[in-house]
N, CA, C and O atoms as CSV, one atom per row, in Angstrom:
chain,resi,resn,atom,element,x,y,z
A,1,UNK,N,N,-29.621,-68.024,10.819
A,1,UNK,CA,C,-29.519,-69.424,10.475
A,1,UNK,C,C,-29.322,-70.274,11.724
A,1,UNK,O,O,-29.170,-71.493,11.644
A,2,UNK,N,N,-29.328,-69.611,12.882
A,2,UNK,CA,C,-29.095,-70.472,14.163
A,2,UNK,C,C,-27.428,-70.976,14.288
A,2,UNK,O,O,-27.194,-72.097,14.738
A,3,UNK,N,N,-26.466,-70.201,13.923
A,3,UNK,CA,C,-25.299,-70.207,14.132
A,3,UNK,C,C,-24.736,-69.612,15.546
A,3,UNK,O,O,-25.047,-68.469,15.881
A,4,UNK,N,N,-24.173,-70.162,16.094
A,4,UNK,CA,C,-23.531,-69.446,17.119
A,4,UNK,C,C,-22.896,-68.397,16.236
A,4,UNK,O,O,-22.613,-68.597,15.054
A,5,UNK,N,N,-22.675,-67.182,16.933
A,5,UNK,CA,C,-22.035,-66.546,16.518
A,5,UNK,C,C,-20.457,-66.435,16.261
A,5,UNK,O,O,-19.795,-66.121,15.271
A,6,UNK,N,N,-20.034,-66.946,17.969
A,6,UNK,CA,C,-18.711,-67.165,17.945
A,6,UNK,C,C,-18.117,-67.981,16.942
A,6,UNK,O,O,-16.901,-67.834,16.826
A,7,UNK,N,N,-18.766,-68.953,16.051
A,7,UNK,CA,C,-18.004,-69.598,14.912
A,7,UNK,C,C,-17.112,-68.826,14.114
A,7,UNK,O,O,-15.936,-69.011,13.801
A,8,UNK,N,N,-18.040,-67.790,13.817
A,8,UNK,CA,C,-17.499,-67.030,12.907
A,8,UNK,C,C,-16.103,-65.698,13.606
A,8,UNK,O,O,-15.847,-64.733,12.887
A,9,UNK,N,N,-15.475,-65.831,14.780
A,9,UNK,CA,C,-14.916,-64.949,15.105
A,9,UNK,C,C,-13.927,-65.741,16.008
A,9,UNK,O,O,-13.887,-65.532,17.220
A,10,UNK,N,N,-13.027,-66.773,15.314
A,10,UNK,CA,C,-12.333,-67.910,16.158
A,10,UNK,C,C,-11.266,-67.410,17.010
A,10,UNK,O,O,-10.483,-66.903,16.207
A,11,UNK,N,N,-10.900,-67.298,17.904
A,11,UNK,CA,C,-9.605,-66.825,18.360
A,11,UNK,C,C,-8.415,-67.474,18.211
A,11,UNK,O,O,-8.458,-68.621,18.657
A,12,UNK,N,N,-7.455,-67.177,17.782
A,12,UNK,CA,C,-6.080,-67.869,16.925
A,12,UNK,C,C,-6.158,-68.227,15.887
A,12,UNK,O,O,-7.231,-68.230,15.284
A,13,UNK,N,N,-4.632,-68.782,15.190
A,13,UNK,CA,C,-5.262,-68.809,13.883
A,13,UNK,C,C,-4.375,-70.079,13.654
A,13,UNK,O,O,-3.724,-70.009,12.612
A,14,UNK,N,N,-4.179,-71.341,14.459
A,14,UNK,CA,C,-4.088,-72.541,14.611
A,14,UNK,C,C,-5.119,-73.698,14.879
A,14,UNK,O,O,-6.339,-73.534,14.899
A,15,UNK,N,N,-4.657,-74.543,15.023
A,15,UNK,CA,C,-5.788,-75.549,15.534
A,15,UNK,C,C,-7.108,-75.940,15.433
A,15,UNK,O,O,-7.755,-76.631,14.646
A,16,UNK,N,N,-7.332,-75.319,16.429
A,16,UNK,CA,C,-9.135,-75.884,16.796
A,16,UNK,C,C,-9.554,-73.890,15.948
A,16,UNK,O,O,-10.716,-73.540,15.746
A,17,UNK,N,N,-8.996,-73.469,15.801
A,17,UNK,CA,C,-8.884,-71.792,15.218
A,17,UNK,C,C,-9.638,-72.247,13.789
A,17,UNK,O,O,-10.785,-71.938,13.464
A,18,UNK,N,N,-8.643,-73.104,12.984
A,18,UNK,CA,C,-8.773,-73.222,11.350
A,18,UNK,C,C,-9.874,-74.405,11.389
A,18,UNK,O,O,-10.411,-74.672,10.314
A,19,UNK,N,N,-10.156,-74.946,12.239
A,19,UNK,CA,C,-11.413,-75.580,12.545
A,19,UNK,C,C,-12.922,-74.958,12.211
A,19,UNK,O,O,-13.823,-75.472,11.549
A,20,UNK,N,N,-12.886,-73.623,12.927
A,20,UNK,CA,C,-13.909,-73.039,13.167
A,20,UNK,C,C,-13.806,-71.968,12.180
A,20,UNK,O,O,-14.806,-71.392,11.749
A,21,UNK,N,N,-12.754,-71.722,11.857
A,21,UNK,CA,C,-13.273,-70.817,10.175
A,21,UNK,C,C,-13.479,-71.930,8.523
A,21,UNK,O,O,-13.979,-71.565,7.459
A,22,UNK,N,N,-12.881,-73.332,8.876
A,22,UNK,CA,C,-13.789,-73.798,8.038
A,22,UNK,C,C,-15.125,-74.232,8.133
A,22,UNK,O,O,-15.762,-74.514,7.118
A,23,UNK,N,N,-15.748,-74.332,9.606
A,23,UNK,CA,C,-17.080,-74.455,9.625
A,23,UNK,C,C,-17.844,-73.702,9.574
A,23,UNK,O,O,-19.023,-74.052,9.503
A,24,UNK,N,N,-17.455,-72.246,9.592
A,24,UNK,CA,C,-18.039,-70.868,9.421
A,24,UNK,C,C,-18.003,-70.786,7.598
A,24,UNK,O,O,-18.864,-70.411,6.802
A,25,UNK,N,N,-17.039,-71.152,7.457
A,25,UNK,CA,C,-17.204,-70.690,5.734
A,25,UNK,C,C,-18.271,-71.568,5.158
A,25,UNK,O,O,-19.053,-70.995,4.401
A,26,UNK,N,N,-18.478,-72.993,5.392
A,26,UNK,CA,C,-19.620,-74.013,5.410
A,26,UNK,C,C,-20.695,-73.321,6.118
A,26,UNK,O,O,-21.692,-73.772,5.553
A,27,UNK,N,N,-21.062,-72.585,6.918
A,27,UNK,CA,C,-22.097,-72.389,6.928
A,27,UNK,C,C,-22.419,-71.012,5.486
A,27,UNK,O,O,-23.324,-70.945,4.653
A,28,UNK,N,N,-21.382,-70.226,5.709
A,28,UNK,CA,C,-21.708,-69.067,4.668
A,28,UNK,C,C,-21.793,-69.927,3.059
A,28,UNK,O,O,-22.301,-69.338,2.104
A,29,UNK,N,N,-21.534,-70.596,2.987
A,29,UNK,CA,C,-21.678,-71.560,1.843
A,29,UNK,C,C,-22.915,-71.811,1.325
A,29,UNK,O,O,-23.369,-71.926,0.187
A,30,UNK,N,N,-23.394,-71.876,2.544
A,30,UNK,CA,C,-25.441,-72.290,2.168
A,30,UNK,C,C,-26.234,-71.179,2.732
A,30,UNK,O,O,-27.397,-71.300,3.119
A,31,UNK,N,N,-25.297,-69.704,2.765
A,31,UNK,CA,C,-26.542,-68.636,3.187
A,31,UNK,C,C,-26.676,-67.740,2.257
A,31,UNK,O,O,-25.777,-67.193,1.619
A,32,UNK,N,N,-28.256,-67.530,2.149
A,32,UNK,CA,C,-28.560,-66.637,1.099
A,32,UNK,C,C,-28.180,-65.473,1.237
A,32,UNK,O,O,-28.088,-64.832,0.191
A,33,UNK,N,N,-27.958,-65.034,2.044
A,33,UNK,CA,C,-27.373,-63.243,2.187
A,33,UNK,C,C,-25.502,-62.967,2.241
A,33,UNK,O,O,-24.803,-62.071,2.713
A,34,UNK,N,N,-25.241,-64.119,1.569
A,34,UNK,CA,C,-23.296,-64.677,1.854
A,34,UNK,C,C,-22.952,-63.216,1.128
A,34,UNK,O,O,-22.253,-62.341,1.639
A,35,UNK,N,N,-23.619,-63.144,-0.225
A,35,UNK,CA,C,-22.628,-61.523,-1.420
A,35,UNK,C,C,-22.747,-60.546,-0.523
A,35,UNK,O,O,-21.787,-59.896,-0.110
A,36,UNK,N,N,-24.054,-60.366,-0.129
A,36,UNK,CA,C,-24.163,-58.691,0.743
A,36,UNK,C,C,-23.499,-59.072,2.166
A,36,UNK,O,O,-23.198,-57.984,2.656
A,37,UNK,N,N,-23.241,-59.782,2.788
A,37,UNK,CA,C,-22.287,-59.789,3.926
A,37,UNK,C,C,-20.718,-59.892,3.584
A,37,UNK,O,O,-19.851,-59.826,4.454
A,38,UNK,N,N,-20.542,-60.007,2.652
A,38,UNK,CA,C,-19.044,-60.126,2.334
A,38,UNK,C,C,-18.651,-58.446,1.685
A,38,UNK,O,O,-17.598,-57.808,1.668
A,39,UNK,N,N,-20.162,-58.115,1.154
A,39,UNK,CA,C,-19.985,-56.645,0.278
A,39,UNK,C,C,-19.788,-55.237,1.937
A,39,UNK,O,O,-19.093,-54.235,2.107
A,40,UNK,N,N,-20.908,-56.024,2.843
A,40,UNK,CA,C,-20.818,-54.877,3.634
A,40,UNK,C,C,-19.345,-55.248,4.647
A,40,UNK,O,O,-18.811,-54.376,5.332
A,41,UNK,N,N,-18.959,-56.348,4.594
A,41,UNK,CA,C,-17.756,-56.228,5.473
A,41,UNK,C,C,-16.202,-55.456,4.571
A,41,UNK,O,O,-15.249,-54.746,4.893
A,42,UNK,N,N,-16.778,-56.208,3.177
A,42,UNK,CA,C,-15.691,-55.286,2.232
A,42,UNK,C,C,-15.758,-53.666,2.878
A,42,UNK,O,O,-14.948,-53.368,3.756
A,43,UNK,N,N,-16.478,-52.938,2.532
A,43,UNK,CA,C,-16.762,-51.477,2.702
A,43,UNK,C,C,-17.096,-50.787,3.779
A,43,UNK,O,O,-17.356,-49.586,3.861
A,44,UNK,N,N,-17.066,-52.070,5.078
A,44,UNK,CA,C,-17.042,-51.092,6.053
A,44,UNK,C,C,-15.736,-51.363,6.914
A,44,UNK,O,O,-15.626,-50.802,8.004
A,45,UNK,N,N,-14.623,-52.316,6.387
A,45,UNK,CA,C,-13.416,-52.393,6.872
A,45,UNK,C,C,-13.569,-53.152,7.702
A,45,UNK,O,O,-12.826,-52.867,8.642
A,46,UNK,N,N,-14.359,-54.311,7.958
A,46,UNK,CA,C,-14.230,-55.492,9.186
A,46,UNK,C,C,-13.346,-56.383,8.657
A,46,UNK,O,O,-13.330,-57.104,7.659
A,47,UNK,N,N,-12.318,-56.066,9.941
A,47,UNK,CA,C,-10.835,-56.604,9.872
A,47,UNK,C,C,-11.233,-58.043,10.640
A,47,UNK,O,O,-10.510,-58.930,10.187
A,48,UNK,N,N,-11.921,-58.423,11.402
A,48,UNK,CA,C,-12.390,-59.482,12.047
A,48,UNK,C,C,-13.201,-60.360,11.730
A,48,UNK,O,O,-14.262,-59.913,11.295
A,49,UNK,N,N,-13.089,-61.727,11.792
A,49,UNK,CA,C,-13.949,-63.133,11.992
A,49,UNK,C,C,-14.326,-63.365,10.115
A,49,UNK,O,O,-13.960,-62.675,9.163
A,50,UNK,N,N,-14.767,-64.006,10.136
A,50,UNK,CA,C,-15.159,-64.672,8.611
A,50,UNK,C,C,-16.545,-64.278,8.499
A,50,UNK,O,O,-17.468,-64.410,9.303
A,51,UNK,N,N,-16.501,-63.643,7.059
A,51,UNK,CA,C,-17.494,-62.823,6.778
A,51,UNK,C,C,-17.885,-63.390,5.272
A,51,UNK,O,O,-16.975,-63.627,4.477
A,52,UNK,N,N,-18.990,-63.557,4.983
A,52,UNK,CA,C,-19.198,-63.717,3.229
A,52,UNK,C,C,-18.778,-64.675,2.873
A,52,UNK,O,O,-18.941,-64.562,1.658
A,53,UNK,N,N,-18.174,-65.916,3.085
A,53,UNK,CA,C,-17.405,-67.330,3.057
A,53,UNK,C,C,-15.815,-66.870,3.109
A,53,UNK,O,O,-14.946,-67.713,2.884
A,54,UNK,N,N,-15.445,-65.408,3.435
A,54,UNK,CA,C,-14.254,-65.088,3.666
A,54,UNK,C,C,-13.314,-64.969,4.338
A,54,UNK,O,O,-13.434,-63.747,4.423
A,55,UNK,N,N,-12.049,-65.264,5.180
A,55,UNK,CA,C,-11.446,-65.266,6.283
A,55,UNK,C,C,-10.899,-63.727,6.371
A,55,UNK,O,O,-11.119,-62.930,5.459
A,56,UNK,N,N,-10.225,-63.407,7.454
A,56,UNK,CA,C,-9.871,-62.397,7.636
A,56,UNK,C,C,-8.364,-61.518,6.497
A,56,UNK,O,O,-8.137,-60.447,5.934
A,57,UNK,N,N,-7.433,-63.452,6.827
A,57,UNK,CA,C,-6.080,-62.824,5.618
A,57,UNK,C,C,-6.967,-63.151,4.326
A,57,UNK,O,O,-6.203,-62.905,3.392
A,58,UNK,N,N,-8.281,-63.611,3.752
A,58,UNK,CA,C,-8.688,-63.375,2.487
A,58,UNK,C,C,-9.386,-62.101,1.988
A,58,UNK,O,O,-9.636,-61.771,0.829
A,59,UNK,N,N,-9.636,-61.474,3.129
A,59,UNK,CA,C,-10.202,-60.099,2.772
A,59,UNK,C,C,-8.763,-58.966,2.561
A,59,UNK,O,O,-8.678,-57.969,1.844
A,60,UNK,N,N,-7.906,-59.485,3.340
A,60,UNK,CA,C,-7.070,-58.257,3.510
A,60,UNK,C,C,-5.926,-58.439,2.141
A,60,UNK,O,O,-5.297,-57.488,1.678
A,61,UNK,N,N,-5.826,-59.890,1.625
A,61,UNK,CA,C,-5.198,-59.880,0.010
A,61,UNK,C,C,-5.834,-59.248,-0.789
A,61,UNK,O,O,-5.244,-58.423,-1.486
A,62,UNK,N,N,-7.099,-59.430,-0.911
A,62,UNK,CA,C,-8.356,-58.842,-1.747
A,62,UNK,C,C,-8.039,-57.468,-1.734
A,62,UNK,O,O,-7.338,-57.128,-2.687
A,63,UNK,N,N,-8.369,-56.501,-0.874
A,63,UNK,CA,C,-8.150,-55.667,-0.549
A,63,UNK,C,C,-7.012,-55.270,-1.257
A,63,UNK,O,O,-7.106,-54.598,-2.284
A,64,UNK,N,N,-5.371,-55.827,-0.535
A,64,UNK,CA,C,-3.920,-54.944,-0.618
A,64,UNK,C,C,-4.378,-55.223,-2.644
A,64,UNK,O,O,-4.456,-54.333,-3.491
A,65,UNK,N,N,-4.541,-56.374,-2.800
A,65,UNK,CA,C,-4.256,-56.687,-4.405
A,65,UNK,C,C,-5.322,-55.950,-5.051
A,65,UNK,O,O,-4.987,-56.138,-6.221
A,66,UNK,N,N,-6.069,-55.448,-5.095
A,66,UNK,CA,C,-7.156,-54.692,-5.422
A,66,UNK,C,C,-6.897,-53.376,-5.428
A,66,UNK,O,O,-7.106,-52.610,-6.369
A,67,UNK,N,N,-6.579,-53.190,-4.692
A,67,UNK,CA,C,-6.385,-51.131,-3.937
A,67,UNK,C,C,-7.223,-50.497,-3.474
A,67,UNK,O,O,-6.926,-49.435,-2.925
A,68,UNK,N,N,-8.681,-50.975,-3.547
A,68,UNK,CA,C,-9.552,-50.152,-2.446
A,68,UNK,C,C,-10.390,-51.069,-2.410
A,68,UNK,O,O,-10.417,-52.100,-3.082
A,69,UNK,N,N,-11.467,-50.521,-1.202
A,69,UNK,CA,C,-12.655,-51.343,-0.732
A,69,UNK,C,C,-13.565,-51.358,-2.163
A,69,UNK,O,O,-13.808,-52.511,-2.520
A,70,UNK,N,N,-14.065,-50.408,-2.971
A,70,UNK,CA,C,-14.974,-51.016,-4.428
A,70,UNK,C,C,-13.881,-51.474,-5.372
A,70,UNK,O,O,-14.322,-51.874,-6.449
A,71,UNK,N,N,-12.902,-51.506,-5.270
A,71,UNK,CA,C,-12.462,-52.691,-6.479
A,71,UNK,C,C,-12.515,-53.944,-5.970
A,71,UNK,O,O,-12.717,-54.871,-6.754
A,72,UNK,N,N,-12.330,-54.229,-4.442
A,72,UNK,CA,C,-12.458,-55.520,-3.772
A,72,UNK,C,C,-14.160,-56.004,-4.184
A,72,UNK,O,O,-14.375,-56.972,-4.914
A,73,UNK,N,N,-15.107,-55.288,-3.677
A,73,UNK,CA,C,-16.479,-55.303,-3.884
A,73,UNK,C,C,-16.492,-56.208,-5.099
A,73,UNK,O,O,-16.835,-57.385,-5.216
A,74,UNK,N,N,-15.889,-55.078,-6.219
A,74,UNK,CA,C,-16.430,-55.393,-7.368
A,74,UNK,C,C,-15.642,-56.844,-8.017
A,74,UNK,O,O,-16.405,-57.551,-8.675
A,75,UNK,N,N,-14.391,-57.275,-7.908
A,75,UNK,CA,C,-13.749,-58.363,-7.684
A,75,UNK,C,C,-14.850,-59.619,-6.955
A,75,UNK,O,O,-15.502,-60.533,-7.459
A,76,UNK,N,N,-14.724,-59.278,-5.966
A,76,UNK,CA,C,-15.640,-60.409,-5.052
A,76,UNK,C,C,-16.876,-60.792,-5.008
A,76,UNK,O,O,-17.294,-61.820,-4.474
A,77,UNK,N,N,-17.840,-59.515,-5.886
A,77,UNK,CA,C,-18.702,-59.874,-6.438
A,77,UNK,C,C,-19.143,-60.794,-7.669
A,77,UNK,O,O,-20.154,-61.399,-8.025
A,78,UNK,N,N,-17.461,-60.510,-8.264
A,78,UNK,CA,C,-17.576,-61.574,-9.455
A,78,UNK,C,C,-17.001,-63.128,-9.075
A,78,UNK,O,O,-16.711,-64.111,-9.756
A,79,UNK,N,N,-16.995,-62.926,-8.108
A,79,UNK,CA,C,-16.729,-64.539,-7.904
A,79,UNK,C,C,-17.287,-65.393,-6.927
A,79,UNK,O,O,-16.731,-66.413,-6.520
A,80,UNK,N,N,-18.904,-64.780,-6.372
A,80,UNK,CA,C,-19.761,-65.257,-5.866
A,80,UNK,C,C,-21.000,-64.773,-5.627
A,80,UNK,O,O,-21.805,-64.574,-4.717
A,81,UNK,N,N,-20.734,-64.580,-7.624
A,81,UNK,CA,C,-22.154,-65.033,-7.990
A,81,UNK,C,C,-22.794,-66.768,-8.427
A,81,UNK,O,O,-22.365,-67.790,-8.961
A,82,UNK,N,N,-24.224,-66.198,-7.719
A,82,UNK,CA,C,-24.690,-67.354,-7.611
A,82,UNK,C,C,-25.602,-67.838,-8.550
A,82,UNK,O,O,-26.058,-68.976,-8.439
């Protein structure tokens, strides 16, 4: 989509930080491949940067509250469908 990449992988999690993971989630907002990037970061454990319109502490609630990577999947699949 012509994103820098670094949007999506802000360093800190203040400031100009929560800046750039809401403009990363705006971009995942309008990309067609947002479910399967959020599905493959679910299941392959990417602890880093905003993935799928997801931040990093939103994957890892998902996750603890869920109990594994396919109940997260299957959770997160139901809530961005499109």
């Amino acid at each position: 989509m012509g994103e820098d990449p670094e949007l999506f992988f802000p360093v800190g999690t203040t400031g100009p930080a929560l800046n750039d993971v809401a403009a990363a989630k705006r971009v995942c907002g309008r990309c067609p491949v947002r479910r399967e990037c959020l599905m493959w970061a679910l299941g392959n454990g990417q602890t880093a940067g905003v993935w799928g319109g997801m931040g990093e502490e939103e994957r890892t609630d998902l996750l603890r509250r869920t109990g594994s990577a396919d109940a997260a999947r299957h959770e997160a699949l139901a809530g961005t469908k499109r």
